[in-house]
ZAMARGU-4260 file (C-alpha; in steps of 0.2 Angstrom, whole numbers, plus 5000, padded with zeros to 4 digits):
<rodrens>
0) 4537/4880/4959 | 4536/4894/4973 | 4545/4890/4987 | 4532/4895/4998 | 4521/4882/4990
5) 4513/4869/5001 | 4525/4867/5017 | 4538/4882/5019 | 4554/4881/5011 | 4570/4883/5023
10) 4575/4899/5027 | 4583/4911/5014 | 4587/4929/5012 | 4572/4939/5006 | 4578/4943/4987
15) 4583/4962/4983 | 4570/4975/4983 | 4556/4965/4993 | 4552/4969/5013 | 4558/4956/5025
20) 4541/4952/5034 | 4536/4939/5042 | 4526/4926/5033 | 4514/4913/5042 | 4511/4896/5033
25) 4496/4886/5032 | 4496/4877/5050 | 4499/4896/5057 | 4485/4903/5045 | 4474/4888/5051
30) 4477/4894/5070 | 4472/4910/5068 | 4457/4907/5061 | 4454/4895/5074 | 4459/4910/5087
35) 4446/4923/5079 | 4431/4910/5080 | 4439/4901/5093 | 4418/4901/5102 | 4413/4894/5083
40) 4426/4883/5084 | 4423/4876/5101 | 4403/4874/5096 | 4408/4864/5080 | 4417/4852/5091
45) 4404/4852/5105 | 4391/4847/5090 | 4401/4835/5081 | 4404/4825/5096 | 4386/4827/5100
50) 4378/4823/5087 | 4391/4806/5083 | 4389/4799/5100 | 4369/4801/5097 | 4368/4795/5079
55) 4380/4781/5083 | 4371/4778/5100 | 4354/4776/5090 | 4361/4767/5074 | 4370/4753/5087
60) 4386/4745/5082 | 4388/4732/5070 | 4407/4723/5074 | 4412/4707/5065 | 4427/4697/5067
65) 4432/4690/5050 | 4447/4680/5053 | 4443/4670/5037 | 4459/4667/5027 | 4454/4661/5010
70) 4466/4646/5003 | 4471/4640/5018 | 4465/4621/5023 | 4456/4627/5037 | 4444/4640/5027
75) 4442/4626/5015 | 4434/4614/5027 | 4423/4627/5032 | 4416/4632/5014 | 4413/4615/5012
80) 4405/4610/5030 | 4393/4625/5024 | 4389/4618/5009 | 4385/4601/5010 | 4377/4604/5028
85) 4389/4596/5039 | 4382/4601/5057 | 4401/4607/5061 | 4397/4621/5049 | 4388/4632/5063
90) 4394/4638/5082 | 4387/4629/5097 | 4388/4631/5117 | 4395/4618/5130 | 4382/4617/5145
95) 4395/4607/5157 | 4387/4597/5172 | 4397/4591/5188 | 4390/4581/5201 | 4403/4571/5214
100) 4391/4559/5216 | 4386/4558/5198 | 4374/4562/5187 | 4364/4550/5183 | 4351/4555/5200
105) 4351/4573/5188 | 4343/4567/5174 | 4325/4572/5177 | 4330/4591/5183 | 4346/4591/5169
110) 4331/4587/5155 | 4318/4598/5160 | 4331/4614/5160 | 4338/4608/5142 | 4320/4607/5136
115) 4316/4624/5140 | 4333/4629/5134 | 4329/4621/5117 | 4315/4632/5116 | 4323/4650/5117
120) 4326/4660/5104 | 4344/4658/5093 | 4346/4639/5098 | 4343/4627/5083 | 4347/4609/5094
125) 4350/4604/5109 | 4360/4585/5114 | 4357/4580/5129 | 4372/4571/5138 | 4361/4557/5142
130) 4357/4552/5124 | 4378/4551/5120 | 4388/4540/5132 | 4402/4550/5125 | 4398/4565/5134
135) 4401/4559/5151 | 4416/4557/5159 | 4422/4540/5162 | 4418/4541/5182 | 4400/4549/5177
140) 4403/4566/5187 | 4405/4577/5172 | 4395/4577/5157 | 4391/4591/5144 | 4376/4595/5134
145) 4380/4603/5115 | 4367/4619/5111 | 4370/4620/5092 | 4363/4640/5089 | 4356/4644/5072
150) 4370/4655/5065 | 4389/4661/5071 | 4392/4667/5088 | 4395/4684/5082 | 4378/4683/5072
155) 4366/4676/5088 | 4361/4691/5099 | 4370/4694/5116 | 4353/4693/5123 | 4350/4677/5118
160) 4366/4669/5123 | 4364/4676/5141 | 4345/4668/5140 | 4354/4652/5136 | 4366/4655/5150
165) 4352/4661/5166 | 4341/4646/5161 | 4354/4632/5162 | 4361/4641/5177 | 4345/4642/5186
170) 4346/4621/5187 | 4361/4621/5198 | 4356/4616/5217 | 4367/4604/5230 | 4382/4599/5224
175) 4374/4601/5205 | 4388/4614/5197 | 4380/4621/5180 | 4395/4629/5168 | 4394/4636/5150
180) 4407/4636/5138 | 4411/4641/5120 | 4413/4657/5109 | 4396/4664/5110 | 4398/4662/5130
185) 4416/4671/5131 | 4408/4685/5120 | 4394/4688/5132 | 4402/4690/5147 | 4403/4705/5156
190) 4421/4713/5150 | 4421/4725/5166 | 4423/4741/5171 | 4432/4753/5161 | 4448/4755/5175
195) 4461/4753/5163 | 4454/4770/5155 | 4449/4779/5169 | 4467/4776/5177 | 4479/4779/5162
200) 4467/4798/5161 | 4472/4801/5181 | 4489/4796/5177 | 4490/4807/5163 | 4481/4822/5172
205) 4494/4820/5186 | 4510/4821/5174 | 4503/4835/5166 | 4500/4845/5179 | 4518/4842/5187
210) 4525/4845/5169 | 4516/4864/5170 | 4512/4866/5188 | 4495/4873/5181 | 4477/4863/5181
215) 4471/4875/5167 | 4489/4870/5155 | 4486/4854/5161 | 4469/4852/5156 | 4469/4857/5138
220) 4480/4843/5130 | 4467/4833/5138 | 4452/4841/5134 | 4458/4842/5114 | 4461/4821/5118
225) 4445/4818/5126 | 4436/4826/5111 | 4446/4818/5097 | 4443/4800/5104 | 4425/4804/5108
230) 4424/4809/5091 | 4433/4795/5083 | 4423/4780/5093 | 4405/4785/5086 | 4413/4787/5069
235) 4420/4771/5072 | 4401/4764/5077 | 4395/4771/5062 | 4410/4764/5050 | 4404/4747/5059
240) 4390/4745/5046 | 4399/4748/5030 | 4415/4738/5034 | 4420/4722/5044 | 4427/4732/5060
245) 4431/4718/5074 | 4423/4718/5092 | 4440/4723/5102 | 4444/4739/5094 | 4433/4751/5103
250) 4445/4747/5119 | 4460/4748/5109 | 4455/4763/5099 | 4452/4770/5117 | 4472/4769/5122
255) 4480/4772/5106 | 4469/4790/5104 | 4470/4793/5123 | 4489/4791/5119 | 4492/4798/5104
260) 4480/4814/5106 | 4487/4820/5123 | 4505/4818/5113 | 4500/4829/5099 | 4493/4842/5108
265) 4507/4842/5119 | 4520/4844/5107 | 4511/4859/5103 | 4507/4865/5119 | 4526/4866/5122
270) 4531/4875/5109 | 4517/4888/5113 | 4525/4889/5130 | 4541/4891/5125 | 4536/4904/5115
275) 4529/4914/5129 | 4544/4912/5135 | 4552/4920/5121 | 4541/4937/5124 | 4525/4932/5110
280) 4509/4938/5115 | 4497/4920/5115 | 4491/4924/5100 | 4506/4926/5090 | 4514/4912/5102
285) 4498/4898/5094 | 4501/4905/5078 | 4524/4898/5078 | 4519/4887/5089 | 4506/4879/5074
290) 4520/4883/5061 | 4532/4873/5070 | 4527/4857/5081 | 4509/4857/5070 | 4520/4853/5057
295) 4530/4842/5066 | 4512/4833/5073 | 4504/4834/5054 | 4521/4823/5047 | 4520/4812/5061
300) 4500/4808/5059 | 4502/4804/5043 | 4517/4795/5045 | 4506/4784/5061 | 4491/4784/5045
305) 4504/4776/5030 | 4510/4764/5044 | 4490/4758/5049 | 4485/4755/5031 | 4503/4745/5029
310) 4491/4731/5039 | 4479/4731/5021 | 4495/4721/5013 | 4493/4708/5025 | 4475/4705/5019
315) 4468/4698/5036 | 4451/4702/5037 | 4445/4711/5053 | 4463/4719/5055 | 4460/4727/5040
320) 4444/4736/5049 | 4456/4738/5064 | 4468/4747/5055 | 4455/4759/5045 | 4445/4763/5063
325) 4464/4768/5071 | 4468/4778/5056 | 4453/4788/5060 | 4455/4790/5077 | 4474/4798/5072
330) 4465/4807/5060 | 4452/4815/5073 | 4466/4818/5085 | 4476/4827/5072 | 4461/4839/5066
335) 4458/4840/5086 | 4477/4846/5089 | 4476/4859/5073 | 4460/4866/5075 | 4452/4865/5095
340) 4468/4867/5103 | 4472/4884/5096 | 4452/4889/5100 | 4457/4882/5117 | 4472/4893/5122
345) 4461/4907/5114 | 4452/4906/5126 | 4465/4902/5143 | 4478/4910/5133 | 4479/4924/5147
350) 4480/4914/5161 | 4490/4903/5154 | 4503/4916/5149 | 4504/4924/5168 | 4508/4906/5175
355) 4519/4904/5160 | 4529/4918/5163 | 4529/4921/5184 | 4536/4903/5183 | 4550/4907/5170
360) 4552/4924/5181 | 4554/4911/5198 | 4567/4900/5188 | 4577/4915/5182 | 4579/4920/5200
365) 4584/4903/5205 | 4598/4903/5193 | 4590/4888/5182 | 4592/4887/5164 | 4578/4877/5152
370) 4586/4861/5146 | 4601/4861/5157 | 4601/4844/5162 | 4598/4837/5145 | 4612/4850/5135
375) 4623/4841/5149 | 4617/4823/5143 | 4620/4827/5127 | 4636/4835/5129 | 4642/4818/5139
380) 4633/4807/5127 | 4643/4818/5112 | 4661/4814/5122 | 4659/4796/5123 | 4647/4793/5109
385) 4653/4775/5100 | 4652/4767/5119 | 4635/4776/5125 | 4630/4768/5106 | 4634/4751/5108
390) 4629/4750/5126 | 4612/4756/5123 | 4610/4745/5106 | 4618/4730/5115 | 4605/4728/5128
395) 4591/4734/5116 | 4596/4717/5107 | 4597/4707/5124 | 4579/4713/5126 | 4572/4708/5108
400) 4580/4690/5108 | 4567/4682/5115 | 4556/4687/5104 | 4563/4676/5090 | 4556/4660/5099
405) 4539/4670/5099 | 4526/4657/5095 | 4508/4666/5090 | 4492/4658/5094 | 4476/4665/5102
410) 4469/4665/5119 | 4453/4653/5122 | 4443/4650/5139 | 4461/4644/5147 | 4465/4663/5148
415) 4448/4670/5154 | 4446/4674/5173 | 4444/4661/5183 | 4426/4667/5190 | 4422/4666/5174
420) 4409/4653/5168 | 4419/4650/5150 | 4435/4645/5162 | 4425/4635/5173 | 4418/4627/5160
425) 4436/4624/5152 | 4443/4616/5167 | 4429/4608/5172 | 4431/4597/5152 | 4448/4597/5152
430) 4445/4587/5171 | 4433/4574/5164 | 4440/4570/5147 | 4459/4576/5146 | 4467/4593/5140
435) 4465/4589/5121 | 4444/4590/5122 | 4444/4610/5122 | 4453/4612/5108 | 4445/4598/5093
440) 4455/4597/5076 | 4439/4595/5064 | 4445/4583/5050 | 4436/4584/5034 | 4435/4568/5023
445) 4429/4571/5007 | 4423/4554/5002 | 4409/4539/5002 | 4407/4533/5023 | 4418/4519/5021
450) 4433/4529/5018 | 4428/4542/5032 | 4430/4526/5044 | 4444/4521/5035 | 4452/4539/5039
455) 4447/4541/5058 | 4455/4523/5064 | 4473/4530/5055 | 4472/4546/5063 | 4468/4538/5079
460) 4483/4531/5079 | 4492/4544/5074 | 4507/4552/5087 | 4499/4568/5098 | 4481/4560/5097
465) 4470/4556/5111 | 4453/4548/5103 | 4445/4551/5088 | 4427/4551/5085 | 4417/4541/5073
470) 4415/4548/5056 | 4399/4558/5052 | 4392/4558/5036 | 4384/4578/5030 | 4369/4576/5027
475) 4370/4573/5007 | 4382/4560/5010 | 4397/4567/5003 | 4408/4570/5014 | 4414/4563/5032
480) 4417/4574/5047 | 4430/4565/5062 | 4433/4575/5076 | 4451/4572/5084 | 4458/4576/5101
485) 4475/4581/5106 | 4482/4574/5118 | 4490/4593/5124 | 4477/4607/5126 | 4474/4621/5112
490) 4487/4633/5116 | 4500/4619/5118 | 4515/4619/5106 | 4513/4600/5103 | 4496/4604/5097
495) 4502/4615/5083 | 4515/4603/5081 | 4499/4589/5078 | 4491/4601/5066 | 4507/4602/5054
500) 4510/4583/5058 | 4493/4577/5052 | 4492/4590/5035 | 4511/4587/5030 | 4514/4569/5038
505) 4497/4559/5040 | 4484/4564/5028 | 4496/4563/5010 | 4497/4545/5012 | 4477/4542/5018
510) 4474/4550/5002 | 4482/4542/4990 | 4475/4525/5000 | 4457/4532/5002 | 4455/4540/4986
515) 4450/4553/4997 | 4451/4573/5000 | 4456/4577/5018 | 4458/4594/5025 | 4460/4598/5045
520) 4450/4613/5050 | 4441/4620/5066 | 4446/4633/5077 | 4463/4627/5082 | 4468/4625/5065
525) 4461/4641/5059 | 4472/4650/5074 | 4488/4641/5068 | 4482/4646/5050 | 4482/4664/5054
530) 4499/4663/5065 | 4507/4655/5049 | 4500/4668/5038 | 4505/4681/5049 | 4523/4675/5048
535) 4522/4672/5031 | 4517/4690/5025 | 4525/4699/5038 | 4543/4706/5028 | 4529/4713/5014
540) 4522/4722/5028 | 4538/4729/5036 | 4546/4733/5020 | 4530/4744/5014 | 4530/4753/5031
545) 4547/4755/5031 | 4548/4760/5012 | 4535/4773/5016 | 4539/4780/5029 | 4558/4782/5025
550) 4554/4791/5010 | 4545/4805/5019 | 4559/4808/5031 | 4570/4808/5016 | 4558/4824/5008
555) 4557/4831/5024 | 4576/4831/5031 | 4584/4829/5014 | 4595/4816/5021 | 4599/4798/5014
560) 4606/4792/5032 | 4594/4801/5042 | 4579/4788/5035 | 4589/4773/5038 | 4594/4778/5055
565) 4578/4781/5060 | 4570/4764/5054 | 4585/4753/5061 | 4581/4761/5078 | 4563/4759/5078
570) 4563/4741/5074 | 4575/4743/5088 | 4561/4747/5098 | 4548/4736/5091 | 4559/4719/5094
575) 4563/4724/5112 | 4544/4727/5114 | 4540/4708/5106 | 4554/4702/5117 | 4546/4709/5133
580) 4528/4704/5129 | 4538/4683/5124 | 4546/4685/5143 | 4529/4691/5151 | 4515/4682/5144
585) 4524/4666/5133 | 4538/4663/5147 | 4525/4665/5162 | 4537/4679/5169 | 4528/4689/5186
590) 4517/4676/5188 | 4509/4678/5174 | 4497/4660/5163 | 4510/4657/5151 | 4501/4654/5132
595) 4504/4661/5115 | 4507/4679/5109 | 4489/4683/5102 | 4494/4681/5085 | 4489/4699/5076
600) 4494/4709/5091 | 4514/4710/5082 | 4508/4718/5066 | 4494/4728/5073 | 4510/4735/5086
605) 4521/4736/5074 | 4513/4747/5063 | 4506/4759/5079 | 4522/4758/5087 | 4533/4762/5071
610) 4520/4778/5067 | 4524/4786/5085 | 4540/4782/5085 | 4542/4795/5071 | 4534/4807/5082
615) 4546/4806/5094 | 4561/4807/5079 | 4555/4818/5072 | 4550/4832/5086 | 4569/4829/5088
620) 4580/4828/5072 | 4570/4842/5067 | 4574/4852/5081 | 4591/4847/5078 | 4590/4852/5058
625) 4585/4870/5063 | 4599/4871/5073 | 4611/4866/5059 | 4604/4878/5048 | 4605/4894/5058
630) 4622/4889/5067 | 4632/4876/5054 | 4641/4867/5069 | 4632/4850/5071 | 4639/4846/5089
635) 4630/4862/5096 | 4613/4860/5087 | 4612/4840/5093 | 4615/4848/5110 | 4602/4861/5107
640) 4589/4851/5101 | 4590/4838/5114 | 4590/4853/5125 | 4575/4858/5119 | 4566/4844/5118
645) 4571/4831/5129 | 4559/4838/5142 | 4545/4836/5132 | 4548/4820/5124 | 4550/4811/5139
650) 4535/4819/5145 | 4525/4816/5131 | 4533/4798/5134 | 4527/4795/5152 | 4511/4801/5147
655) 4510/4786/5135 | 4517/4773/5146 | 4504/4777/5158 | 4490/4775/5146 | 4497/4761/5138
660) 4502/4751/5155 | 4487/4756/5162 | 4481/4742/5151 | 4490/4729/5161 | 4474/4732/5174
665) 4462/4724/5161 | 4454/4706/5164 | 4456/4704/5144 | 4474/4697/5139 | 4475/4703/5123
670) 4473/4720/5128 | 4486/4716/5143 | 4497/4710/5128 | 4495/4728/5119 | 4495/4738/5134
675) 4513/4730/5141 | 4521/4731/5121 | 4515/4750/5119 | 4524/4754/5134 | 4539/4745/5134
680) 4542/4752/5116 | 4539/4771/5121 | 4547/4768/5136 | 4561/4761/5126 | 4561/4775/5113
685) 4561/4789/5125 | 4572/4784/5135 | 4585/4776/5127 | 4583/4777/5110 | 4580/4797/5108
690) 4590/4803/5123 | 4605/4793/5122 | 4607/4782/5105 | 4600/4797/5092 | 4613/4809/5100
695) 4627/4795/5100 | 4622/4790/5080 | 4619/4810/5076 | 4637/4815/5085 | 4647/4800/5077
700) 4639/4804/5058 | 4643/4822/5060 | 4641/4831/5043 | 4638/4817/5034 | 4621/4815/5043
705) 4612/4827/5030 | 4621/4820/5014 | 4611/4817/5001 | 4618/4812/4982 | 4617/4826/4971
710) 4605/4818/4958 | 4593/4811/4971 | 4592/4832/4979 | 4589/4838/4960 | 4573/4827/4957
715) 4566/4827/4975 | 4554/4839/4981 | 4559/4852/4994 | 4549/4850/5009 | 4550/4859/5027
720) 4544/4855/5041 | 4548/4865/5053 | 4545/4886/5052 | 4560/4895/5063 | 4550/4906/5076
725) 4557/4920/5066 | 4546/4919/5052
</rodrens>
């Protein structure tokens, strides 16, 4: 096969008798195209995002969440609360009442406002707390009505549920207090205003700009990422309604393409500068600068792509969807970097070029020299590199340690805001009937009445219970439903500790006395169901994203150390970011509500955070092999390429951390979660990892760091990445 086949070959002597001219690959073929329509090119884009946001905008979006795990206790009890009609089967809403000086001088205003709730639209029943002594509180000041709706929260309209909570609102007067609780209620509250965005984009403007001193060079990585995830979110909208895409990916679709799409185009952007630098006219500068980082930004996509879709081996239903809606939006951002950017600097190529090269012209005066500081890090990094290594490593692990006593769960009304109706109503339950009542263990007894009965007085003896209630025939009499209350609240460990304690411990013997089949379900359960799975397929996961992704640096670099090296340092960085999120939110560190790690968020940033960790590696070793291939001495060219590219890295890095800790401003604590892991891993891999461990590891490996055996380089393809500016 031709050399020049697919991506360019390394360099090699032009054979005898053929001219030595310069030959542009695919990515610099691609950009000038882009360069000769760059008004088409720009239109395209204009019209594609046009015409997604209005179809999507007009066709509505569908999300699901689908945490159904089939083969689990907890997914059994539901199937079968579905199909012999248990009322347990279907989502309801909490209408909590609190009068101080009781409720029983309430009943004739509480009773006319559930009636007229009763009659809206989505509400299949309503219980008054008047006609079940057990739904007030042992002092009569809090009681709770139980709205059963006629299908799944996710399924009843927003516009119903906020009917449901205006009316029962509308009853509170004196020292009545009306609060409304349950799934349906936290999904139709008012999420906020977008700050988190709008701040990580001002952040990421102002970085720019002092990066290149110029608004118009500061504007078109931004531009090219405002298009790409504008794109991306009414694809996603429309991908809604053919696949099961959950209801918090918009937002985190928002800050990984907002991240990742001002990375890739500034990886490009600053090879194009520097290639101004070098004396290129802007239009050859875009066609060496697309040869060289677009290759760089075309691996590392697909590296970010291979890892996403590593999430389909864990087989968790919406994260599935997650992962296919952030592999699009990489996608988007890709085609964005390859195709408008270089239409872009068409057009400000110019201007860009003057402020480009009087700022070059005003350094050279002033004595300074591009990559100074970081050729002088490298070279004290290279003179002491086994103590820099272990240093660095050593407080990388101190960081990731807590992370092995990270316990998953997922956050309920306990977490919301307390302005929040769903936390008021949390508080104001677990204050009238202990902890334990927010969080219900659903006990499935699968059996005649007597041995339902038989079941709920054993478990209410059980350790960890609180009460349990009467057992409740389905309606074809065949099986029993107990509801059981811990005596801790849903997010407590001792509550996960009940859930193992009654499946393991308590319900083995009540079966073989009962005759009985009995299976713990409800929400709680389900959470701890999906945590366990998690855990349980979590190596499969790490060792086909790993596997992957290693075999790609090994086509690309030829190297067998090279892969390894690069996979033991980003699950460097991944641990230290699970150990900072375990400190912060787990621990309660910085004042923060001290609950569970949201039990999908470790995957989800494992597999985001192990992607653009390879960008960042990349961009780098690549600039290193370059260097080893035209000069042969390896201490030089791991000098030169962190010369060359530490600037840009940790640029590219700031401008993430922004993004991503801008996060940290939302009300929602999942994407507080996020926001904080993003950032401390890139802050960790910009930082430490590529400016002083990579160096360390590269400088102690010497040579050996391109060694590949013999037969292994005979039967892998030769693939380059990168395109020396020369070519």
């Amino acid at each position: 096969m031709s050399p020049t086949r697919g991506a360019a070959a390394p360099v090699a002597p032009p054979a005898p008798g053929q001219p030595d001219k310069p030959r542009g690959g695919r990515f610099g073929s691609l950009a000038g195209w882009a360069q000769r329509h760059r008004w088409a090119a720009l239109l395209i884009w204009v019209a594609v995002l046009a015409a997604v946001t209005l179809v999507s905008g007009a066709a509505g979006s569908a999300y699901k969440n689908n945490f159904a795990l089939p083969g689990t206790d907890s997914q059994a009890a539901t199937d079968l609360f579905t199909k012999h009609g248990s009322a347990q089967a279907g989502d309801s809403v909490d209408i909590v009442l609190k009068d101080s000086q009781g409720l029983d001088g309430r009943k004739a205003g509480v009773e006319k406002m559930l009636a007229e709730v009763k009659g809206l639209p989505g509400v299949a029943d309503v219980r008054s707390p008047y006609a079940d002594a057990s739904a007030v509180s042992r002092d009569g000041t809090i009681g709770y009505a139980t709205v059963t709706l006629d299908g799944k929260a996710e399924a009843v309209p927003k516009e119903d549920i906020t009917a449901i909570i205006d009316t029962a609102e509308s009853a509170e007067s004196g020292a009545l207090q009306v609060e409304l609780g349950g799934e349906a209620v936290r999904g139709a509250q008012e999420k906020g205003s977008p700050t988190a965005e709008l701040a990580g984009i001002l952040a990421a403007v102002i970085i720019l700009g002092l990066l290149f001193g110029s608004l118009v060079a500061a504007a078109v990585p931004l531009i090219t990422a405002l298009f790409a995830v504008g794109s991306a979110l009414g694809l996603i909208v429309l991908a809604s309604h053919v696949f099961t895409i959950a209801d918090f990916t918009p937002p985190i679709t928002m800050l990984v393409g907002l991240g990742v799409g001002i990375d890739y185009a500034l990886l490009i952007f600053y090879r194009y500068r520097h290639e101004l630098t070098d004396g290129a006219e802007p239009a050859e500068a875009t066609r060496k600068a697309l040869d060289a980082a677009g290759r760089t930004v075309f691996f590392a996509g697909c590296t970010v792509i291979i890892a996403l879709f590593g999430l389909v081996a864990l087989g968790l239903g919406s994260l599935q969807g997650v992962a296919l809606a952030l592999a699009l939006t990489v996608l988007t951002t890709m085609a964005a970097s390859l195709i408008l950017l270089p239409a872009l600097l068409a057009v400000f190529g110019r201007r860009i070029q003057r402020h480009v090269l009087k700022h070059a012209a005003r350094a050279e005066a002033r004595g300074k020299v591009e990559g100074r500081r970081w050729r002088a890090l490298a070279a004290a990094v290279q003179r002491r590199p086994l103590p820099a290594l272990l240093v660095a490593t050593f407080a990388l692990l101190a960081l990731s340690a807590p992370a092995l006593s990270m316990r998953l769960g997922f956050a309920d009304a306990g977490n919301d805001p307390a302005t929040t109706t769903s936390r008021q109503a949390y508080d104001l339950l677990a204050e009238g009937f202990g902890p334990g009542f927010n969080g219900p263990l659903i006990v499935l007894v699968q059996g005649d009445e007597a041995a339902g009965q038989g079941v709920r007085s054993e478990l209410a003896k059980a350790e960890g219970v609180a009460t349990a209630s009467p057992a409740m025939p389905s309606e074809d009499g065949a099986l029993s439903t107990v509801i059981v209350y811990p005596e801790t609240s849903p997010q407590a460990e001792g509550t996960a500790d009940l859930v193992h304690h009654l499946r393991d411990d308590v319900a083995p013997g009540l079966e073989r006395d009962t005759g009985a089949e009995i299976l713990v379900g409800g929400s709680v359960a389900a959470s701890q169901d999906f945590a366990d799975t998690v855990s349980q397929r979590l190596p499969l996961f790490v060792a086909v994203v790993v596997g992957m992704s290693s075999l790609l640096l090994m086509l690309v670099f030829r190297s067998v150390w090279i892969p390894v090296k690069a996979a033991l340092l980003n699950l460097l960085s991944i641990s230290a970011a699970l150990g900072a999120m375990t400190l912060v939110f787990q621990y309660g560190w910085f004042g923060v509500q001290q609950g569970p790690i949201e039990a999908f968020l470790p995957v989800l940033i494992f597999a985001i955070v192990f992607g653009l960790s390879m960008d960042y590696e990349v961009f780098l070793v690549s600039r290193i092999h370059e260097e080893w291939e035209r000069t042969k001495d390896h201490s030089l060219a791991v000098r030169e390429g962190l010369a060359t590219t530490g600037k840009v890295i940790t640029a590219a890095g700031a401008i993430m951390i922004v993004v991503f800790g801008a996060f940290m401003l939302s009300a929602d604590r999942m994407l507080q979660q996020f926001g904080l892991g993003l950032a401390v891993a890139i802050l960790v891999d910009a930082l430490v990892i590529r400016c002083l461990i990579v160096p360390a590891a590269m400088q102690l490996l010497g040579k050996r760091a391109w060694w590949l055996p013999a037969p292994l380089a005979r039967r892998l393809p030769k693939v380059a990445l990168e395109r020396p500016a020369n070519s």
